[in-house]
C-alpha positions in Angstrom: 20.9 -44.5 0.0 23.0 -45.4 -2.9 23.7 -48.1 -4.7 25.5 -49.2 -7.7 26.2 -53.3 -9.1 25.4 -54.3 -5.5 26.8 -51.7 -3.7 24.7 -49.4 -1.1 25.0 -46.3 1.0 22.4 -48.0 3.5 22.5 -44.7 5.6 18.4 -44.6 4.4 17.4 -48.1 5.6 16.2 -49.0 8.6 16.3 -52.4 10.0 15.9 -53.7 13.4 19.5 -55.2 14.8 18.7 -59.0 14.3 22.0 -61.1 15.7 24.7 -59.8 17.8 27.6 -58.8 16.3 26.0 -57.6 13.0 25.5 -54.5 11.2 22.1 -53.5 11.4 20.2 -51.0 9.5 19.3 -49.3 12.7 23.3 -48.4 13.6 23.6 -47.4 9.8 20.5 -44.9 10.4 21.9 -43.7 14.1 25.0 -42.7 12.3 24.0 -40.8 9.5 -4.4 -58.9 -6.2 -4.2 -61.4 -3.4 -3.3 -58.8 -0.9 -6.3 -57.2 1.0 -8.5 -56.6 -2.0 -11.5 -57.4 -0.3 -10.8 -54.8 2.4 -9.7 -51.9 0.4 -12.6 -50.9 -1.0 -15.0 -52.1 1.3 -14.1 -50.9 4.9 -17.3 -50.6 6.3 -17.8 -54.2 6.0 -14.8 -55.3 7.1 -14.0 -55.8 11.3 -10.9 -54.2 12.8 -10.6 -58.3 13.9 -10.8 -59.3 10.6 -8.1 -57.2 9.3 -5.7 -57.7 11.7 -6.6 -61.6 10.7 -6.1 -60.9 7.0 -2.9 -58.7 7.8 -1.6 -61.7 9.5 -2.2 -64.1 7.1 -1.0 -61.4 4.4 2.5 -61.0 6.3 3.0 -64.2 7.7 6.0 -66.3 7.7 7.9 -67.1 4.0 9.9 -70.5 5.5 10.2 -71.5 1.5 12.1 -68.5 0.9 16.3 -69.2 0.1 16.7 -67.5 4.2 13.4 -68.0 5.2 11.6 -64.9 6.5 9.8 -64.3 9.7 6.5 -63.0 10.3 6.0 -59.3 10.1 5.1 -57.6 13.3 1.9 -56.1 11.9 1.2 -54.6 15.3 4.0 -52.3 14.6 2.1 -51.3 11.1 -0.3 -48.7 11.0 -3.5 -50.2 9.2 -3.7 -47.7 6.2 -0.3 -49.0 5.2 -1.3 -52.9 4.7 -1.7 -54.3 1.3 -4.8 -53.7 -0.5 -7.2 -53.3 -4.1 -8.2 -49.5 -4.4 -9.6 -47.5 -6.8 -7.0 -45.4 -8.3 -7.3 -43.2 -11.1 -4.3 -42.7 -13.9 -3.7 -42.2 -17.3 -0.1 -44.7 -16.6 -0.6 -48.2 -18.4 -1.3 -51.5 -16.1 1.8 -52.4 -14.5 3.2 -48.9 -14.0 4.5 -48.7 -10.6 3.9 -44.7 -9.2 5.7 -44.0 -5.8 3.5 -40.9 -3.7 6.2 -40.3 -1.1 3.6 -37.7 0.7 1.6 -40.5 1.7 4.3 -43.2 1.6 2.3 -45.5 -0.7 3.9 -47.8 -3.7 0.9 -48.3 -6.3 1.0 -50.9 -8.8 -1.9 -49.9 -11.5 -3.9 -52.5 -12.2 -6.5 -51.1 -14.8 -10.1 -50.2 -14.4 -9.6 -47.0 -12.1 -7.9 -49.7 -9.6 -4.3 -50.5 -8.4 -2.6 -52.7 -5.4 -1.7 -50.0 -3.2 2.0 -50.8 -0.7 2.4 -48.9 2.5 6.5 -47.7 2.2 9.5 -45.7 3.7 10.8 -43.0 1.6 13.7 -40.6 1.5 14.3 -38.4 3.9 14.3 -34.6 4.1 17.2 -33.2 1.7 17.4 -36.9 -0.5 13.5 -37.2 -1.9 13.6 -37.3 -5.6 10.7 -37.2 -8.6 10.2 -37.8 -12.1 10.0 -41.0 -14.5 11.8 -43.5 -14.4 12.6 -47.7 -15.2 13.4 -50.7 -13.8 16.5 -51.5 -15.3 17.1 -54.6 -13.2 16.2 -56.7 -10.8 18.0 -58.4 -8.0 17.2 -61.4 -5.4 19.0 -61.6 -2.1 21.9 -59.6 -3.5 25.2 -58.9 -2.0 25.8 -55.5 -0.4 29.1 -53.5 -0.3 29.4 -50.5 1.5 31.0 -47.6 -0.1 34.0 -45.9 1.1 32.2 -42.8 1.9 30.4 -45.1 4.3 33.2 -46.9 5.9 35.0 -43.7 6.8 32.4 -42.3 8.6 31.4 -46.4 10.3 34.5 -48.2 10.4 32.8 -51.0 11.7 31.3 -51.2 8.5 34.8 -52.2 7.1 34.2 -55.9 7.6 31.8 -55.6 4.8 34.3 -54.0 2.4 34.3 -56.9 0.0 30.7 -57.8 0.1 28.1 -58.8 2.6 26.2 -61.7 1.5 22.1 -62.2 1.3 20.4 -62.4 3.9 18.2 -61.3 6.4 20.6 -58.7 7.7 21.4 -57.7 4.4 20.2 -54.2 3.6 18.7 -54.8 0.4 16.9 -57.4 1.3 15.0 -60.3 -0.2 14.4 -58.6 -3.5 15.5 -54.9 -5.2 14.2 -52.9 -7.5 17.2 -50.8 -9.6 15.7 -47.9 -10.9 17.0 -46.1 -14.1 16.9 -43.4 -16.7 18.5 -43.3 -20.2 20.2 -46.0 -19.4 21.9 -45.1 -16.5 21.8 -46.5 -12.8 20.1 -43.6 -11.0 21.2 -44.9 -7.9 17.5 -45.5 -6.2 15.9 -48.8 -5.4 12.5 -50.2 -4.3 13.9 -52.3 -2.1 12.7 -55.7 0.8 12.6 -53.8 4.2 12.2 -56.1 7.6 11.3 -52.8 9.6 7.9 -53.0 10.2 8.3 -49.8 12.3 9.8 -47.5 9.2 6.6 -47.8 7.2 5.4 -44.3 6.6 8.1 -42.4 7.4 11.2 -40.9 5.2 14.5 -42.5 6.4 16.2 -43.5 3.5 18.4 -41.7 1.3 16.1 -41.4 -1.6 15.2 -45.2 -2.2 11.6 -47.0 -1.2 11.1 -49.7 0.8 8.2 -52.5 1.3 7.6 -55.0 4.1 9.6 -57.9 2.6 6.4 -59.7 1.5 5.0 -56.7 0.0 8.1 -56.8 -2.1 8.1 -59.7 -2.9 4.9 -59.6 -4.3 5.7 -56.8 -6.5 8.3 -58.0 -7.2 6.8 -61.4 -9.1 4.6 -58.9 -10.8 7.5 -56.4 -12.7 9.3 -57.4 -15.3 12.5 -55.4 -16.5 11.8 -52.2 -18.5 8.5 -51.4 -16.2 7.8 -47.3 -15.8 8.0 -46.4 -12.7 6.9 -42.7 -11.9 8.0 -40.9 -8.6 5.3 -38.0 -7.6 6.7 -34.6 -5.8 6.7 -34.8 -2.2 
């Protein structure tokens, strides 16, 4: 996936089709600490029930939101991949953001040996990507344009030529990440997914996606200029 002042190759991201007669992120694929604290480091304790209750609550509805967003189907999320406090150990400052594409986790390190662990979607064989990193801006509900590359190969993509607009079937989501180095646009995003299904897998073109109110959540927590350190896969 590539993106670039708004633009994105949304090959990577993975959507469900949500109206008819959209563009969703599934055709672009077929063509080409609130948070669970109390859970993560306690699991014995802790009822499958009660999870599943705290998951729910976690990725419930967001109706304040500019396009309000829907629930997340957590039933269509492994467990190991729902927000949670976990004892993490790293020499990177509190606030650093380190991506571990192996396990499709997003950590956000807290301090202490701890960190707010993300379950995520990650590039795909052939676009995975590693070293340091920076947020270099941030976006809310932005407009995507697909590239030309991308309209040759999806005409049907052309409608969206001079911009698609934020919202829910937007590929980027409620909120995105822009990741760069020495002051240049690299390209990659952490970016809103609202495919509960493409958590822990690698489908993107080299960006990162969280459940929409996991990324939100981040989100509110990284300020421009945050280190953000991408592990080998």
């Amino acid at each position: 996936m590539t993106m670039d002042g708004g633009r994105a190759d949304a090959d990577g991201i993975a959507r469900p089709g949500a109206r008819s007669g959209l563009l969703s992120r599934r055709s672009f694929l077929a063509s080409s600490a609130v948070g669970l604290g109390t859970l993560g480091l306690g699991a014995c304790a802790t009822s499958d029930g009660l999870l599943l209750a705290e998951a729910a609550q976690i990725y419930g509805p967001m109706p304040d939101e500019k396009f309000p967003i829907p629930a997340t189907d957590i039933s269509k999320v492994n467990p190991k991949y729902y927000r949670r406090t976990v004892r993490y150990e790293s020499k990177e400052a509190p606030g650093t953001i380190v991506v571990d594409p192996s396990n499709y986790y997003v950590y956000r390190i807290e301090g202490d040996g701890a960190a707010t662990r993300y379950g995520a979607n990650v590039g795909r064989d052939g676009f995975l990507w590693s070293g340091d990193a920076y947020v270099g801006r941030k976006s809310e509900w932005a407009t995507w344009t697909p590239p030309k590359e991308m309209i040759r190969r999806q005409p049907e993509a052309a409608k969206y030529a001079k911009g698609m607009p934020g919202g829910l079937d937007n590929p980027l989501g409620a909120r995105t990440l822009h990741l760069y180095q020495n002051g240049a646009y690299t390209l990659y995003t952490i970016y809103a997914s609202s495919d509960p299904e493409s958590i822990g897998s690698g489908i993107t073109s080299g960006c990162v996606g969280l459940l929409s109110q996991d990324m939100i959540h981040l989100y509110a927590r990284t300020p421009v200029k945050t280190k953000v350190v991408v592990l080998p896969a």
